[in-house]
N, C-alpha and C positions, 0 to 999 in steps of 0.2 A: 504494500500500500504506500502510495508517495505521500507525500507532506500535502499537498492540497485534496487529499481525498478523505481526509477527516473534516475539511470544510464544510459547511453550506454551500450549495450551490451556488446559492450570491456573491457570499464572498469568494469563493474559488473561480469566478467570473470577474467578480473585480480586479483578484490579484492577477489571472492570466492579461486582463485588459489593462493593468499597470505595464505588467515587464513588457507586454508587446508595445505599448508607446513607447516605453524606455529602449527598447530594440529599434524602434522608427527614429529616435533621434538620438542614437547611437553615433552618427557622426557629426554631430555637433561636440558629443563629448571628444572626439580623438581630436577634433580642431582645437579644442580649449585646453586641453592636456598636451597639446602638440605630440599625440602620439609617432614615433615612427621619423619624427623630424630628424634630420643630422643632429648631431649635438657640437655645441661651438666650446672650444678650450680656449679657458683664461690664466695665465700667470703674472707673474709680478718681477718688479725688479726696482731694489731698493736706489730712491733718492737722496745724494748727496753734496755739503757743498764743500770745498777745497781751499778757501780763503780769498780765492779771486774768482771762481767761478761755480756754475749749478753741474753738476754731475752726477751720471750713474755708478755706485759703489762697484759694481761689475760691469762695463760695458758691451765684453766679453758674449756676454748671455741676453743680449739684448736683440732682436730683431733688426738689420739696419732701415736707418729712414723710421725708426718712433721715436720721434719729439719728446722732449720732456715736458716741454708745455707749448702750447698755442700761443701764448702770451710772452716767448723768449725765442725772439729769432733765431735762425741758425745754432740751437744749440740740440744737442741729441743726432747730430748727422742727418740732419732735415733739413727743411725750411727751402726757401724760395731760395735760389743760386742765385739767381741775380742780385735781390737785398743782400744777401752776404757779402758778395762783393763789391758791392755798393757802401756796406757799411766799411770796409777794408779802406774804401778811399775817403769816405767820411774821416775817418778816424785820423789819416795822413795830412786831411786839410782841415782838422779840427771842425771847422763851420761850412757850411753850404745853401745856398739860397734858395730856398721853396718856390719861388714866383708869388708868393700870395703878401699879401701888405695887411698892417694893422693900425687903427689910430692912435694905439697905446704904446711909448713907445718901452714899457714895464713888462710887457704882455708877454705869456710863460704860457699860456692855456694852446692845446692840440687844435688848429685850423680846423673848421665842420669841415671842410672840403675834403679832409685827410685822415676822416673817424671811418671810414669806412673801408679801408686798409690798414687802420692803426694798428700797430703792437707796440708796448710797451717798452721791453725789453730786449736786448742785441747781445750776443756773447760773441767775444772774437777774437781768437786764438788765447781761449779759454778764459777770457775775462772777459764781466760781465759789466755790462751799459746800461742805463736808463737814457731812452729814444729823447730829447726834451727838444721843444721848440722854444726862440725868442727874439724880440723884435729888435734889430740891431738899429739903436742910437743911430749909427754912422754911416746912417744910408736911408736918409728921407729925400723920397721923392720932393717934386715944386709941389703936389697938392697937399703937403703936409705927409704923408702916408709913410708910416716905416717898415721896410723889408722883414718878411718873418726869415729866420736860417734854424738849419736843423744842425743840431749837435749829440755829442753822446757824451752823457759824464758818467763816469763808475758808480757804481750802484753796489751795495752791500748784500754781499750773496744769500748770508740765512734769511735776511729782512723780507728780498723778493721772495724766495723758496715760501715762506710764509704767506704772501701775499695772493700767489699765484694758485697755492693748495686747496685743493676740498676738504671742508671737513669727510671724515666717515661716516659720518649720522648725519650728513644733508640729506635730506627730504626726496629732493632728487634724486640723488647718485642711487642705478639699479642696485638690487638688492647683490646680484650676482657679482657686482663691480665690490659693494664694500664688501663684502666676501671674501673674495680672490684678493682683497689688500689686506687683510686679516689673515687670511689662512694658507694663505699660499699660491692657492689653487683652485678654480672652480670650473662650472661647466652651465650650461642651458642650453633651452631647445631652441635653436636658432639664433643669429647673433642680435646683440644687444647695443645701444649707441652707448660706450667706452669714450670717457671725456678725455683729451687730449692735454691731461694736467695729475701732477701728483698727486696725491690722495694722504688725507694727515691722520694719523691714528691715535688711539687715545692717548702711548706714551709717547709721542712726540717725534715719533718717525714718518719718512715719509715714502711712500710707493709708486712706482707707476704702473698702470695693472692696464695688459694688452691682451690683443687676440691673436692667439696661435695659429701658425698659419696650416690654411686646410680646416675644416670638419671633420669628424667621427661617426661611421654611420651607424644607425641602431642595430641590436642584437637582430639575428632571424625571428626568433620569437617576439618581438616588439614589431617587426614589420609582419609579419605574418595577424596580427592580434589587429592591429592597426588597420590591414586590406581588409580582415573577416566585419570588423565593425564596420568599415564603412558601404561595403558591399552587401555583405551577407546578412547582416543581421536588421536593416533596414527593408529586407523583403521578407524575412522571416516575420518582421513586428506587423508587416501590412497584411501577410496572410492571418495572422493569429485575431486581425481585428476584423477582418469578412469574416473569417468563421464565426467568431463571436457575436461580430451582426446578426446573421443565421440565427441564432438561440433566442435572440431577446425579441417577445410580441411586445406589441405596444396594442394596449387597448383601451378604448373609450366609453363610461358611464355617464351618461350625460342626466342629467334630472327630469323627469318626468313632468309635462305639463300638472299643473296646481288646479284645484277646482275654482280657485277665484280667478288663474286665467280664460278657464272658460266660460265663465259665468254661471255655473252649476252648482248647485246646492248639495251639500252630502247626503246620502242614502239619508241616511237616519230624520233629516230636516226637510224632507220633499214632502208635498201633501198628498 
């Protein structure tokens, strides 16, 4: 005797009519669970800084071309080739002139023009710069207007490291990312947007946590579980629910006309 044959009929009608929904949207659940999906590898690799500049404690073990941060040029064997070398001749002609003019002739603030390729920070042969613009005195146009120029003045390595960090309990940051800066090592079911910046942990270390290159595909038995749910068990649940149509009458009692809607008087009260 199986488990639904001590039932009532009702109930052993409901229950078969539950699982067979639960079988029709069978592959809603393998999309949610991402069953069957590759699985994407994350590690880590400790940030450090050196007294003039941001660096990986191992660079060794690093991927080439991951930045240490979005926010530090050319450091991490990244970043745009051209601004690097760009910055190279910055640094040889100390100042250089932006094109853009200010009324102030005090003015320190980043041009709007120039927010929308900003970065902050320049590392160049392994020390590190803050990008600053300012309006140079000694070069106003006849309408009053003073040239902005772009300079780079050194910049204190923990300070930035700090500045540029996530915390590990941002709100943001995927679960799988502070994970993988804690423990070494993680995984998920398909990949995850990985911030382009170190990751600061409780005691005061810092990581950058990447994605291993390539995917991992699932077990056979996860991909085998995964085709059966979304194939087979979504026509098994649609047959189980015609049969069960089958079984269920519907039937209707309607109430009988009333003797005051006919205008008849009861046996008992007729003359």
């Amino acid at each position: 005797m199986g488990p639904l044959d001590s039932l009532a009929p009702f109930h052993r009608d409901l229950a078969l009519a539950v699982l067979a929904v639960g079988l029709l949207t069978a592959p809603l659940w393998v999309t949610a669970l991402s069953l069957g999906e590759p699985i994407t590898e994350y590690d880590r690799a400790e940030v450090t800084t050196d007294g003039s500049g941001v660096t990986y404690a191992d660079p060794d073990t690093v991927p080439p071309e991951t930045p240490i941060s979005d926010s530090i040029e050319c450091a991490g064997w990244s970043g745009d080739l051209r601004a690097c070398s760009f910055e190279d001749h910055l640094l040889e002609e100390e100042s250089l002139p932006t094109g853009l003019y200010s009324t102030n002739p005090n003015s320190t603030s980043v041009p709007w023009s120039l927010t929308a390729d900003y970065y902050e920070y320049a590392q160049v042969d392994d020390r590190l710069y803050e990008v600053a613009y300012e309006a140079n005195a000694s070069a106003q146009r006849d309408d009053g207007m003073y040239r902005v120029d772009m300079t780079l003045e050194p910049a204190d390595p923990d300070a930035v490291l700090r500045w540029v960090s996530i915390d590990v309990d941002d709100a943001d940051l995927p679960s799988v990312v502070a994970d993988t800066a804690r423990d070494g090592s993680g995984t998920s079911r398909g990949p995850v947007d990985v911030p382009e910046a170190p990751i600061e942990l409780e005691d005061g270390t810092y990581y950058r946590v990447y994605q291993e290159r390539g995917e991992r595909d699932p077990s056979t038995a996860e991909r085998f579980i995964a085709t059966a749910l979304s194939y087979v068990a979504p026509i098994v649940g649609l047959v189980g629910l015609v049969r069960l149509s089958r079984r269920v009458e519907i039937s209707y009692v309607g109430g009988g006309e009333s003797d005051s809607d006919t205008g008849e008087s009861p046996p008992g009260n007729r003359p």
